[in-house]
Wavefront OBJ file of the C-alpha trace (Angstrom):
o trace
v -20.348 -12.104 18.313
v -19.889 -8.538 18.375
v -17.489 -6.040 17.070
v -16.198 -4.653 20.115
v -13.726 -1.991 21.165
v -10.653 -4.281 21.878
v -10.853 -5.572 18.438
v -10.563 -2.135 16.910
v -7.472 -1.063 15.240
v -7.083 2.326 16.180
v -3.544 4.084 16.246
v -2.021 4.700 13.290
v 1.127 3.513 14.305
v -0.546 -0.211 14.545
v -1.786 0.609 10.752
v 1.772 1.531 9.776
v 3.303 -1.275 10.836
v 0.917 -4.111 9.651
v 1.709 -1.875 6.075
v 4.783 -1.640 6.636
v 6.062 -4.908 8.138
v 3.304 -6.958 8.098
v 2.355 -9.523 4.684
v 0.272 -8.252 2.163
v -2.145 -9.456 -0.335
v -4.433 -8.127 -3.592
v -7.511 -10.040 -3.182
v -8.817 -8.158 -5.861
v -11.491 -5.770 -4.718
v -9.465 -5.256 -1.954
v -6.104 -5.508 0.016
v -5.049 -7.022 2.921
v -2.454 -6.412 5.466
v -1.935 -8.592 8.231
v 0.752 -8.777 11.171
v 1.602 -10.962 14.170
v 1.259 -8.377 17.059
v 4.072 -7.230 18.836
v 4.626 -9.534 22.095
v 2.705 -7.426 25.148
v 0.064 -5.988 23.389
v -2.863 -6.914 25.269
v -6.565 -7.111 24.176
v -7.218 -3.542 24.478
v -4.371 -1.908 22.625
v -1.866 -1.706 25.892
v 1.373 -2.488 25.880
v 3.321 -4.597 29.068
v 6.518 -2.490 29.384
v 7.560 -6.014 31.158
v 8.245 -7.148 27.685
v 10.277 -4.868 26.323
v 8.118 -2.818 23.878
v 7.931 1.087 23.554
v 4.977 2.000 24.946
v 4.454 5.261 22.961
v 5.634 3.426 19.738
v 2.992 0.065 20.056
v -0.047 1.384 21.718
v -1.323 3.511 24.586
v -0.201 2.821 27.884
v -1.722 3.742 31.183
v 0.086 5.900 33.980
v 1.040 2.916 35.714
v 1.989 -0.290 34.186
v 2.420 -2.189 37.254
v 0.295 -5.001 38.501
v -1.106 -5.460 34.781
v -2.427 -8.835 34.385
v -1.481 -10.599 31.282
v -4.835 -10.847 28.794
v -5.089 -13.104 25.811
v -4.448 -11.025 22.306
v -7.091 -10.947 20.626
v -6.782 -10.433 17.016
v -7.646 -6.751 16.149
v -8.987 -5.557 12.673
v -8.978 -2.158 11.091
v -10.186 -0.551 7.519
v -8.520 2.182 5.550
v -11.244 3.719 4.034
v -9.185 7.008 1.563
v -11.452 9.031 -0.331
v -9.004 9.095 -2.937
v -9.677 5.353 -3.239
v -13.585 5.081 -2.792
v -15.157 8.713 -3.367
v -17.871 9.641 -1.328
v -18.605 9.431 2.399
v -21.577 7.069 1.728
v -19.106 4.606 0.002
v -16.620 5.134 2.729
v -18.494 4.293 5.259
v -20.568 1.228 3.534
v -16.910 -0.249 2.635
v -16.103 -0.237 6.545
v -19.531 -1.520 7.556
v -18.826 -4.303 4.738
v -15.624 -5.246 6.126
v -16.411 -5.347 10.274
v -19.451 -7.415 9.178
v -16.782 -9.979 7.407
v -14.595 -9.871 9.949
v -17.402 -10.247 12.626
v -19.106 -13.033 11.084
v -15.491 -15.293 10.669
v -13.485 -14.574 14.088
v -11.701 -17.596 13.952
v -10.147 -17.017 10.770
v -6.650 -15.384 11.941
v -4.899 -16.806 14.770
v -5.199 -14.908 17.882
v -3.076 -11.531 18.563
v -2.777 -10.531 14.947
v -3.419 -7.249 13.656
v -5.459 -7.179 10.261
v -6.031 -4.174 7.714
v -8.558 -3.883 4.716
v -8.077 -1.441 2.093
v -10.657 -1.680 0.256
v -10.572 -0.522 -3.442
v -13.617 1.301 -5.395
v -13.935 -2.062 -7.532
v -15.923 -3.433 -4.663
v -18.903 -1.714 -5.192
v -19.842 -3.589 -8.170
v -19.467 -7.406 -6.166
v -22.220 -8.799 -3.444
v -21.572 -9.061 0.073
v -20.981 -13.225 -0.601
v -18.156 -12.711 -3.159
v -16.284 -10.530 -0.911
v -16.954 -12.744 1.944
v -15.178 -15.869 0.056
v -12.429 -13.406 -0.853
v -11.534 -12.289 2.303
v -11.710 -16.270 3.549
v -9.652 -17.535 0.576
v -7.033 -15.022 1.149
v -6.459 -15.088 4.479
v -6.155 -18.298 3.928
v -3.165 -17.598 1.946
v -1.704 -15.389 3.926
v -1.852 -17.781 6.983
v 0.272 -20.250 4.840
v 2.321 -17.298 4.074
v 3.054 -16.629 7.473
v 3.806 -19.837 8.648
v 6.610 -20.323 5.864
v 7.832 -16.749 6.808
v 8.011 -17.623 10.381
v 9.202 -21.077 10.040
v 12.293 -19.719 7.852
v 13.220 -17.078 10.232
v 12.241 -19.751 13.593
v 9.816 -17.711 14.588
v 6.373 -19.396 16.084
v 3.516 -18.301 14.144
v 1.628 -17.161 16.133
v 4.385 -14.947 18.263
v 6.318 -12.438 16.467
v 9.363 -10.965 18.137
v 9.180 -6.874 18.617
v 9.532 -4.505 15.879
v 13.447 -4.714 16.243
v 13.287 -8.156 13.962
v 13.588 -8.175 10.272
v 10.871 -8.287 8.263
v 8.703 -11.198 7.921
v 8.042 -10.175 3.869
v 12.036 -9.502 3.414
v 12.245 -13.746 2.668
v 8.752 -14.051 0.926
v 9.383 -10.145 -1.624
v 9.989 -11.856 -4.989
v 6.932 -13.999 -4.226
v 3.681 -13.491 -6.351
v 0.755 -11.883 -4.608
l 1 2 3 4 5 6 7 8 9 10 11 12 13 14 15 16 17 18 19 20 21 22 23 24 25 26 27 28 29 30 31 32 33 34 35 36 37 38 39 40 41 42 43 44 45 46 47 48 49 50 51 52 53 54 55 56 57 58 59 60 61 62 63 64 65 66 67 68 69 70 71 72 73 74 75 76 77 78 79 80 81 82 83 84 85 86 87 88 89 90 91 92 93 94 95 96 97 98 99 100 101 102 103 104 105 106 107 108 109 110 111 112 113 114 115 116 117 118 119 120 121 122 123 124 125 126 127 128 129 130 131 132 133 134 135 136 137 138 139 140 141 142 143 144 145 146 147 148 149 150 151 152 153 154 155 156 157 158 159 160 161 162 163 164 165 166 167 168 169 170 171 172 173 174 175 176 177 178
């Protein structure tokens, strides 16, 4: 399967808010942000103004809205790559290669429409590709159980997540160990 477009986190208001309101987790050589998409974001980053989301705030939207066809979600993946964090371009850039291949290789690993962020940290260098695979598995993992306590508490399906206008699914689960 490839990495495609649609799958692409790419406005940085989609990586604020999986910081921001989504759950997060140290796995270590990395971090990991995920986040139940907003209801209406379809596969390619556009919104349905049908279901009450700000266009401008969730993702772009075309000049016309109407007739839109409702798409599955499909769960979308991004990597904050700082050179504070990892130094060099060449580092940079191997980190993100590291991570799409991950995320590539184990598609069914979050449930569809959510929005996932790496951050990788420069500790990463010094593990192989296989360690940082079974990372990334065993906590997502985690922070699918997470989620589904989260949601359950509030009455929330897992898998749907109200607009930004809810509380915060991490309010109930902040005391919690990482």
């Amino acid at each position: 399967m490839k990495f495609t477009a649609a799958q692409r986190l790419r406005l940085q208001a989609d990586f604020v808010r999986a910081r921001e309101e989504g759950l997060r987790m140290d796995c270590g050589p990395f971090f990991l942000n995920a986040f139940p998409a907003p209801a209406g974001v379809a596969a390619g980053g556009v919104a349905n103004v049908d279901a009450g989301i700000d266009p401008k705030v969730s993702a772009r939207s075309p000049d016309s809205t109407e007739g839109l066809a409702p798409t599955p979600a499909l769960t979308r993946f991004g990597v904050v790559s700082a050179k504070k964090l990892l130094g060099c371009a060449v580092r940079r850039n191997r980190a993100r290669r590291v991570f799409r291949e991950i995320f590539r290789l184990h598609p069914d690993v979050w449930p569809e429409g959510w929005d996932v962020v790496a951050v990788p940290k420069r500790s990463m260098f010094g593990k192989s590709f296989a360690s940082l695979e079974s990372r990334y598995l065993e906590c997502a993992a985690r922070l699918k159980e997470r989620a589904v306590r989260v949601a359950a508490a509030q009455g929330i399906p897992a898998t749907a997540r109200q607009p930004s206008s809810a509380s915060k699914p991490g309010d109930a689960d902040a005391g919690a160990p990482a």
